[in-house]
C-alpha positions in Angstrom: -17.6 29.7 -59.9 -16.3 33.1 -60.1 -15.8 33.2 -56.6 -13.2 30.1 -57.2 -11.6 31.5 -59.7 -11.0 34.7 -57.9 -9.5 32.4 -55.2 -7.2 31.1 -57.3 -5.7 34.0 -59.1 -5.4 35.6 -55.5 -1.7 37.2 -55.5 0.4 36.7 -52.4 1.0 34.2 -50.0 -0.9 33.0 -47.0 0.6 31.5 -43.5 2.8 31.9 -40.6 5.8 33.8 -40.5 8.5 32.2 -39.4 9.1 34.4 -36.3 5.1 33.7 -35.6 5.8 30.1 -35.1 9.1 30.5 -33.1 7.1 32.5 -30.5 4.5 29.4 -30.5 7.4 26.9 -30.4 8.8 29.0 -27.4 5.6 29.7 -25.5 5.0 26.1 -25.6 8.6 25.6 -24.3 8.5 27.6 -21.4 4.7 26.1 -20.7 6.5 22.7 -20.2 9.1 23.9 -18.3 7.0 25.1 -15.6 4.4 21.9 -16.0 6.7 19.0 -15.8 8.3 19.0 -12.4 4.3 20.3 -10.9 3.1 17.3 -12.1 5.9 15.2 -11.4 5.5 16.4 -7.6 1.8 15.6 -8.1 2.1 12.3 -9.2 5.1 11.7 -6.9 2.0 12.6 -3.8 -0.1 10.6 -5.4 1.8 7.4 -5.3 3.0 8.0 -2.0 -1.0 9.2 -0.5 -1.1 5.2 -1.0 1.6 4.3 1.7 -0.3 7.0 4.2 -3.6 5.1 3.6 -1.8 1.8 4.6 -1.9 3.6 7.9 -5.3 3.7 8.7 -6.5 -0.3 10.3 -2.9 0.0 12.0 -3.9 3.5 14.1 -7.5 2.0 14.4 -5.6 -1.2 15.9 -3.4 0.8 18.6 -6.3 3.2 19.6 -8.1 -0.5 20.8 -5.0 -1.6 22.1 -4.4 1.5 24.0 -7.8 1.3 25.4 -7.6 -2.2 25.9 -4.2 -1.9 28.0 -5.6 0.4 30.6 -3.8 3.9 28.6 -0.2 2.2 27.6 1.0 1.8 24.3 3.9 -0.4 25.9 2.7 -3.6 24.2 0.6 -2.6 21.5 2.9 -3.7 18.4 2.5 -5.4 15.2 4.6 -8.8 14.0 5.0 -10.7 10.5 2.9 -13.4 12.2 0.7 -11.7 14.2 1.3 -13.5 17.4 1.5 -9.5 19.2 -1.3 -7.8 19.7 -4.4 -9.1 18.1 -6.3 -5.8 17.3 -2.9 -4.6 15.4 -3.1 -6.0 11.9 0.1 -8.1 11.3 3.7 -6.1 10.0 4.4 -6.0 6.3 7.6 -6.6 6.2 8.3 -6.9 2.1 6.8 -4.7 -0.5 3.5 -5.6 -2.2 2.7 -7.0 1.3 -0.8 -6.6 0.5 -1.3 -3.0 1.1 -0.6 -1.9 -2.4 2.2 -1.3 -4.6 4.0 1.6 -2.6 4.3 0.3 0.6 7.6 -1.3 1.1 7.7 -2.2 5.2 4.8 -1.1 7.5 5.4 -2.1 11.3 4.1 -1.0 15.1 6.3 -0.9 17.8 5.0 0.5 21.2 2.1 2.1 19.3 4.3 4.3 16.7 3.5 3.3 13.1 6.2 3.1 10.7 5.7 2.9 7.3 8.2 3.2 4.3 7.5 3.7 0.2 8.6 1.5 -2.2 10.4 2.5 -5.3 13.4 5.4 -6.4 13.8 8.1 -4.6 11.6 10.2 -3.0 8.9 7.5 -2.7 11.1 5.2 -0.4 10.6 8.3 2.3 9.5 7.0 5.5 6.0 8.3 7.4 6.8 7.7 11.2 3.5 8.5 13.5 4.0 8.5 17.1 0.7 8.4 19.3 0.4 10.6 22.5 -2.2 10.9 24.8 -4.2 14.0 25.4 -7.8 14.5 27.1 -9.0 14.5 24.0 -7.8 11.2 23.0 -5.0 10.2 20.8 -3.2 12.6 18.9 -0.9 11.6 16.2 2.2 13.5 15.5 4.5 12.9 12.3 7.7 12.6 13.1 10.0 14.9 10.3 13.6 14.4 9.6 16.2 13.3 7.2 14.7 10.5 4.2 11.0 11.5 5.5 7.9 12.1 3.5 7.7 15.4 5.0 11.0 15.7 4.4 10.5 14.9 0.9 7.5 17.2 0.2 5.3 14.3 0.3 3.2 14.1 3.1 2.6 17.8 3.8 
């Protein structure tokens, strides 16, 4: 009890300054500045990692067709209907074609994959993959310019 009382008839006052909680307020500040455009690149990746997946049966599909086609990539394209090559899967030619959310347009013309986000800018970049043939096999380059993903910072 005497403890309480002692306590209580404590003089002076207890808390933050106000010059304690302005360097919190400003630590904080400078803490968001640098973490909200990192994780808006991150998520920006992210979303777009989905359009680069989409990729995947379609580069399967013109590695057959190249092998198919005696080592051409001449008719190994993809079409809204499927009537091209049947290893290829068919074009998505509207977004939430069935590949996810992010993938506005994905089409194969002579074996290069084209693929394009959906949404505001920079997930409408487009990934363009161009297949070349090598004695290892088939190497795929990206092809970079204006409006791409690597471009963009998203692909690399």
């Amino acid at each position: 009890m005497t403890q309480l009382n002692q306590l209580r008839n404590r003089s002076g006052q207890s808390g933050f300054t106000l010059i304690e909680l302005l360097i919190v307020v400003a630590i904080i500040g400078i803490l968001a500045a640098i973490a909200v455009p990192s994780y808006q690149s991150y998520s920006n990746k992210a979303k777009f990692s989905e359009v680069i997946n989409a990729t995947a049966p379609y580069k399967t599909g013109v590695e057959i067709c190249f092998q198919a086609n005696g080592g051409v990539f001449l008719p190994c394209d993809s079409a809204a209907d499927g009537s091209h090559d049947p290893n290829i899967p068919a074009a998505i030619t509207a977004a939430g074609g069935g590949l996810g959310k992010y993938v506005a347009t994905l089409t194969v013309l002579d074996g290069a994959i084209t693929a394009t986000g959906s949404g505001a800018a920079p997930l409408n970049s487009t990934y363009v993959l161009t297949p070349t043939s090598s004695a290892a096999g088939i190497v795929w380059t990206l092809t970079t310019g204006t409006a791409t993903c690597d471009d963009n910072g998203l692909c690399s």
